[in-house]
C-alpha positions as CSV (number, residue, x, y, z in Angstrom):
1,X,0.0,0.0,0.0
2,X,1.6,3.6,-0.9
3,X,0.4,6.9,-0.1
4,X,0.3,9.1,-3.6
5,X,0.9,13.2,-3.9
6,X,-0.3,14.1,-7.6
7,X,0.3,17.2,-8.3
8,X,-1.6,18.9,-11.4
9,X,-3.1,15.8,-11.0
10,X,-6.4,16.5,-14.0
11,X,-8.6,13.8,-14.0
12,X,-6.3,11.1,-12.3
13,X,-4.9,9.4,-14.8
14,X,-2.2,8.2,-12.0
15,X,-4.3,6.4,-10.2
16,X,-5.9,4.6,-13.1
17,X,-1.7,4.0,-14.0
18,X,-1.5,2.9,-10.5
19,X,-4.5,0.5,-10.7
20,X,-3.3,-1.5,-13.7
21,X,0.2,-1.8,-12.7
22,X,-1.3,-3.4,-9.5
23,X,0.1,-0.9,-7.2
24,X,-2.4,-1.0,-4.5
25,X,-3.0,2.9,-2.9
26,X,-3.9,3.5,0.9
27,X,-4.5,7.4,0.6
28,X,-4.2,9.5,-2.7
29,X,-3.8,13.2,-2.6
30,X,-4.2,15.4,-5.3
31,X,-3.6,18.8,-6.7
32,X,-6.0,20.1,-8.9
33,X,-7.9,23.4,-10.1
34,X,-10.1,22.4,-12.7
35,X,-13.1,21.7,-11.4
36,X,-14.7,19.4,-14.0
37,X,-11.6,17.3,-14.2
38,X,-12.2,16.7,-10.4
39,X,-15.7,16.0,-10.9
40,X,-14.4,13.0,-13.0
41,X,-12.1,12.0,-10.2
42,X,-14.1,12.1,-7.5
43,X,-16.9,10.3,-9.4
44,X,-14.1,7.4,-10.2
45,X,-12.5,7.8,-6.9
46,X,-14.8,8.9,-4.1
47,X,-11.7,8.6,-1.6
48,X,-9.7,11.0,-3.8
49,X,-8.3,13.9,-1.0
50,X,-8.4,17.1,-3.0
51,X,-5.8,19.4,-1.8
52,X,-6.3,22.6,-4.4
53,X,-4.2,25.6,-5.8
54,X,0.0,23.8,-5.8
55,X,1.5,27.0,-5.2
56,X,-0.6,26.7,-1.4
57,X,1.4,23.6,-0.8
58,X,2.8,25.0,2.2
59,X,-0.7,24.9,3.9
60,X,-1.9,21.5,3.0
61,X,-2.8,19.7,6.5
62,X,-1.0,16.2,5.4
63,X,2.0,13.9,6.7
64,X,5.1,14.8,4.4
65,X,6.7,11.9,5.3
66,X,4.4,9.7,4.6
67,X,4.3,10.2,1.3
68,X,5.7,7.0,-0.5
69,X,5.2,8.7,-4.4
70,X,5.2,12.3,-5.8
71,X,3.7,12.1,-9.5
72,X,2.9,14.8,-11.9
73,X,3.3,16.1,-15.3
74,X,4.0,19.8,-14.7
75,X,1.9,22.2,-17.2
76,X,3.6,21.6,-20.6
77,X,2.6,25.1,-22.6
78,X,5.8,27.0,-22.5
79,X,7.6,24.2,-23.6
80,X,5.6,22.5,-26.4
81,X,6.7,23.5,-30.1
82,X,2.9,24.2,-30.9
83,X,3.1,27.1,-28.4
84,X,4.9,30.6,-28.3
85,X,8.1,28.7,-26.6
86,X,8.0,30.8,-23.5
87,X,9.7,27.4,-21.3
88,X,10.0,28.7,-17.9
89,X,9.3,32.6,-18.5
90,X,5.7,31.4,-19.2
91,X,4.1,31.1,-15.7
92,X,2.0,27.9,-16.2
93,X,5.5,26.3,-17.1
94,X,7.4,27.9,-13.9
95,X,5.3,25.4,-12.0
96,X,8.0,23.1,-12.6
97,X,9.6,25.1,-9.9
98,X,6.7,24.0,-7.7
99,X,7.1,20.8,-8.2
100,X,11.1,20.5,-7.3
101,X,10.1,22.6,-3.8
102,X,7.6,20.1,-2.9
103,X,9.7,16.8,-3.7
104,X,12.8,18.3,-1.7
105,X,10.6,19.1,1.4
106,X,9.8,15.3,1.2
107,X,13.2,14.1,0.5
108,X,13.8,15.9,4.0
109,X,11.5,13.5,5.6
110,X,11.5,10.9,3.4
111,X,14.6,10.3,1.5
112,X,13.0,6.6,0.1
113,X,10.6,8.9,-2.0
114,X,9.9,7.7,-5.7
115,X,9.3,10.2,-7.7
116,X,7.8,10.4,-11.8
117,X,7.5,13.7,-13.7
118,X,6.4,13.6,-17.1
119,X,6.4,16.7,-19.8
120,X,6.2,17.3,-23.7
121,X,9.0,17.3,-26.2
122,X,10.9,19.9,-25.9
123,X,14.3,22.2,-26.6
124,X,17.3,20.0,-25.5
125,X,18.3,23.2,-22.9
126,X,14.6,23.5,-21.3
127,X,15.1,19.5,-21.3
128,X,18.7,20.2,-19.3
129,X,17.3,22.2,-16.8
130,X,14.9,19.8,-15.9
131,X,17.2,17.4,-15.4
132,X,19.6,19.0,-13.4
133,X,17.2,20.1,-11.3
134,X,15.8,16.3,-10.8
135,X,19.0,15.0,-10.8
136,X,18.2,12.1,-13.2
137,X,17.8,12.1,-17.4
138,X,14.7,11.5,-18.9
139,X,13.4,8.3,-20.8
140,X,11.3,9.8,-24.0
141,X,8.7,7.5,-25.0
142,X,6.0,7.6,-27.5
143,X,2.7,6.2,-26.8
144,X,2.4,4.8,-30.0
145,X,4.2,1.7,-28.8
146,X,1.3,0.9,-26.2
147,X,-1.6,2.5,-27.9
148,X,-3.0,3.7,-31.5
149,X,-1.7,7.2,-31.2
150,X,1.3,9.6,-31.6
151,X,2.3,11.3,-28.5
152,X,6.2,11.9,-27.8
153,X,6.6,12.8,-24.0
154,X,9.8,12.2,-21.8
155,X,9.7,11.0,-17.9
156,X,12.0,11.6,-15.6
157,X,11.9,9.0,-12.2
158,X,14.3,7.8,-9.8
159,X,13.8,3.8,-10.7
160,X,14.9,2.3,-13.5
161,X,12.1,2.0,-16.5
162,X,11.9,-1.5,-18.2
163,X,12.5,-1.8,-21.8
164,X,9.0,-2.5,-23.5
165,X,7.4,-4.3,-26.2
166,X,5.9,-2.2,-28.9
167,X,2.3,-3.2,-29.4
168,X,0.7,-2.9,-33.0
169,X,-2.1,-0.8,-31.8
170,X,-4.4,0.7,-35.0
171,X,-6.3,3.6,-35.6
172,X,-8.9,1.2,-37.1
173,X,-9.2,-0.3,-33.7
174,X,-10.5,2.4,-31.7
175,X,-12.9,3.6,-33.9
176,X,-16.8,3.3,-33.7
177,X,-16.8,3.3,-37.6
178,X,-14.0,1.7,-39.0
179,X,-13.4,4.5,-42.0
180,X,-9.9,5.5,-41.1
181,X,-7.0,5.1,-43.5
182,X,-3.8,5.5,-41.3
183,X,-2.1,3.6,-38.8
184,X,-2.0,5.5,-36.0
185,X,-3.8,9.1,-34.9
186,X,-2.1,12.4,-34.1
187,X,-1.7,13.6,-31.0
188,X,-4.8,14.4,-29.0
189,X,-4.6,17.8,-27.7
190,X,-6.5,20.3,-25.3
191,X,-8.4,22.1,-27.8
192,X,-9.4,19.0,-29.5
193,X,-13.1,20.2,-29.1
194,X,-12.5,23.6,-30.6
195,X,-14.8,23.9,-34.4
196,X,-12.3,24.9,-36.9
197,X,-9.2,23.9,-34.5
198,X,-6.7,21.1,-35.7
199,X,-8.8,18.3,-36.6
200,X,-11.1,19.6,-38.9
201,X,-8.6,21.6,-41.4
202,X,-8.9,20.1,-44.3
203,X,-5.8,22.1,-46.1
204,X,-2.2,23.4,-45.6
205,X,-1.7,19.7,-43.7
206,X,1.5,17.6,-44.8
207,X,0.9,14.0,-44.7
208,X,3.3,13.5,-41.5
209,X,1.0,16.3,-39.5
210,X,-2.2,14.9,-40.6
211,X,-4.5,15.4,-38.2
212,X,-6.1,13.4,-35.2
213,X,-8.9,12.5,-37.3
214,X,-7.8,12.1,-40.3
215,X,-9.7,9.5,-42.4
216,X,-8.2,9.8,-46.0
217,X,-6.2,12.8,-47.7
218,X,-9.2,14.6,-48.2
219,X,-11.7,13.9,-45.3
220,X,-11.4,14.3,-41.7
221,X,-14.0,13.8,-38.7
222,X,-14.3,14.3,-35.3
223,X,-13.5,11.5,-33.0
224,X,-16.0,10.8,-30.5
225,X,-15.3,11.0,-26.8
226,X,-15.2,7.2,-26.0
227,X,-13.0,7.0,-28.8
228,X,-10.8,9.9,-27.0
229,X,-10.9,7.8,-23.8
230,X,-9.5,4.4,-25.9
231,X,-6.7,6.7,-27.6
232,X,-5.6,7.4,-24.0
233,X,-6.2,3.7,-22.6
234,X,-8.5,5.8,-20.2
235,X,-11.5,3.0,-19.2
236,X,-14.9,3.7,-21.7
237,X,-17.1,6.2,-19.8
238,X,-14.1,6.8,-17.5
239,X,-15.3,11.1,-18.2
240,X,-18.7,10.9,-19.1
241,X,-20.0,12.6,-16.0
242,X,-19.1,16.5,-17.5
243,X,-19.7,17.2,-21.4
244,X,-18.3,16.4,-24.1
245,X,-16.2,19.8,-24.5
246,X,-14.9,19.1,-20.9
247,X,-14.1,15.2,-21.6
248,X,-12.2,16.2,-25.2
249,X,-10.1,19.2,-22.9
250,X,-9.3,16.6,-19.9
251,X,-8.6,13.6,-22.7
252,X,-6.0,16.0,-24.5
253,X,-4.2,17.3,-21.1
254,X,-4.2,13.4,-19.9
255,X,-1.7,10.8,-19.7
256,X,-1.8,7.9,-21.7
257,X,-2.6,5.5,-18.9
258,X,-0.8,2.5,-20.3
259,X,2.2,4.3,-20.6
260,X,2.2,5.1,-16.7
261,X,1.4,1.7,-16.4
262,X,4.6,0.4,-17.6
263,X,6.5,2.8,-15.9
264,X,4.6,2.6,-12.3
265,X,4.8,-1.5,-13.1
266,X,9.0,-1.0,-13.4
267,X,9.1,-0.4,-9.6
């Protein structure tokens, strides 16, 4: 039994990690501000302890050194090429900063403390920083080897992660209507749900940044939010207690769970 911190924790895709890797969890705390994505946690996992806004950390009434695992995935925006490349001058990024004070207040009491931070693909100096900071290099995987999607992200942790198989995981296999005509989807983002945004465009796309739902070189559709949840390995119905605007947002900002998995499963 471990006792869990997720910090910027969204709709808990940790403890759905920690549940297939059979990691069994006696308390799990978690971080969040959004309240739809908590809605969808606490409907999943009633016991869930909802701590709030990160950068109050200092007044959360819990027992440090209890704390067996500190997981997170840091907001991503400043670093991500699709955005304006701000890294850690854009303030949702700084929050990496967080994240470092909070895991060497627990080293203090706990120095066993495993520890998993996950981010986007980024500049090879933001990339150092991050490292240096966690004192370990990062293991960049894409979830394409576990699922029937694109998405490069690296880890960082203080175990070693296994060597996996790559599964053959196809577009066609997630889909309600099998009309697709690629192997595997782009990555899901936030503002999946947006009319107009990525998915749709029709033009202006080269063939390697087709997008999500891309069905031929001509025609795209939208994916449907169950089919969102199987891109993700997230559980069908996992997020069908908000809309479907809030389930394509918490889907895109998500892990993919199976990924976690593997890593939570190398301890």
């Amino acid at each position: 039994m471990v006792n869990v911190l997720s910090l910027f924790d969204g709709m808990s895709c940790g403890h759905l990690a920690l549940d297939k890797a059979g990691i069994q969890v006696d308390n799990y705390y978690a971080s969040e501000l959004d309240k739809y994505a908590i809605k969808v946690t606490q409907a999943n996992y009633p016991n869930t302890v909802q701590l709030g806004d990160v950068t109050k950390w200092r007044e959360w009434d819990i027992d440090w050194g209890s704390i067996d695992f500190l997981i997170g995935g840091s907001p991503c925006q400043g670093f991500s090429f699709a955005g304006k490349k701000l890294a850690f001058d854009d303030p949702r990024s700084k929050l990496f900063f967080t994240y470092v004070e909070i895991l060497n207040h627990i080293e203090d009491l706990n120095p066993d403390i495993k520890f998993m931070l996950e981010n986007v693909k980024m500049k090879k100096e933001h990339l150092d920083v991050i490292s240096d900071y966690l004192d370990v290099e990062p293991v960049f995987i894409n979830s394409s080897d576990f699922c029937a999607m694109l998405r490069e992200r690296y880890y960082w942790t203080n175990w070693n992660i296994l060597k996996h198989a790559v599964k053959s995981n196809m577009f066609q296999s997630i889909l309600e209507k099998d009309d697709a005509r690629i192997d595997k989807a782009f990555t899901l983002t936030a503002t999946y749900y947006k009319k107009g945004g990525e998915p749709t465009r029709q033009r202006n796309f080269k063939r390697s940044q087709r997008p999500i739902a891309w069905i031929d070189d001509l025609t795209t559709r939208h994916l449907m939010p169950i089919e969102c949840e199987r891109l993700q390995t997230v559980p069908e119905g996992y997020t069908d207690h908000v809309s479907n605007t809030q389930r394509y947002k918490m889907l895109g900002n998500g892990w993919t769970v199976d990924v976690i998995a593997h890593i939570f499963g190398s301890l």
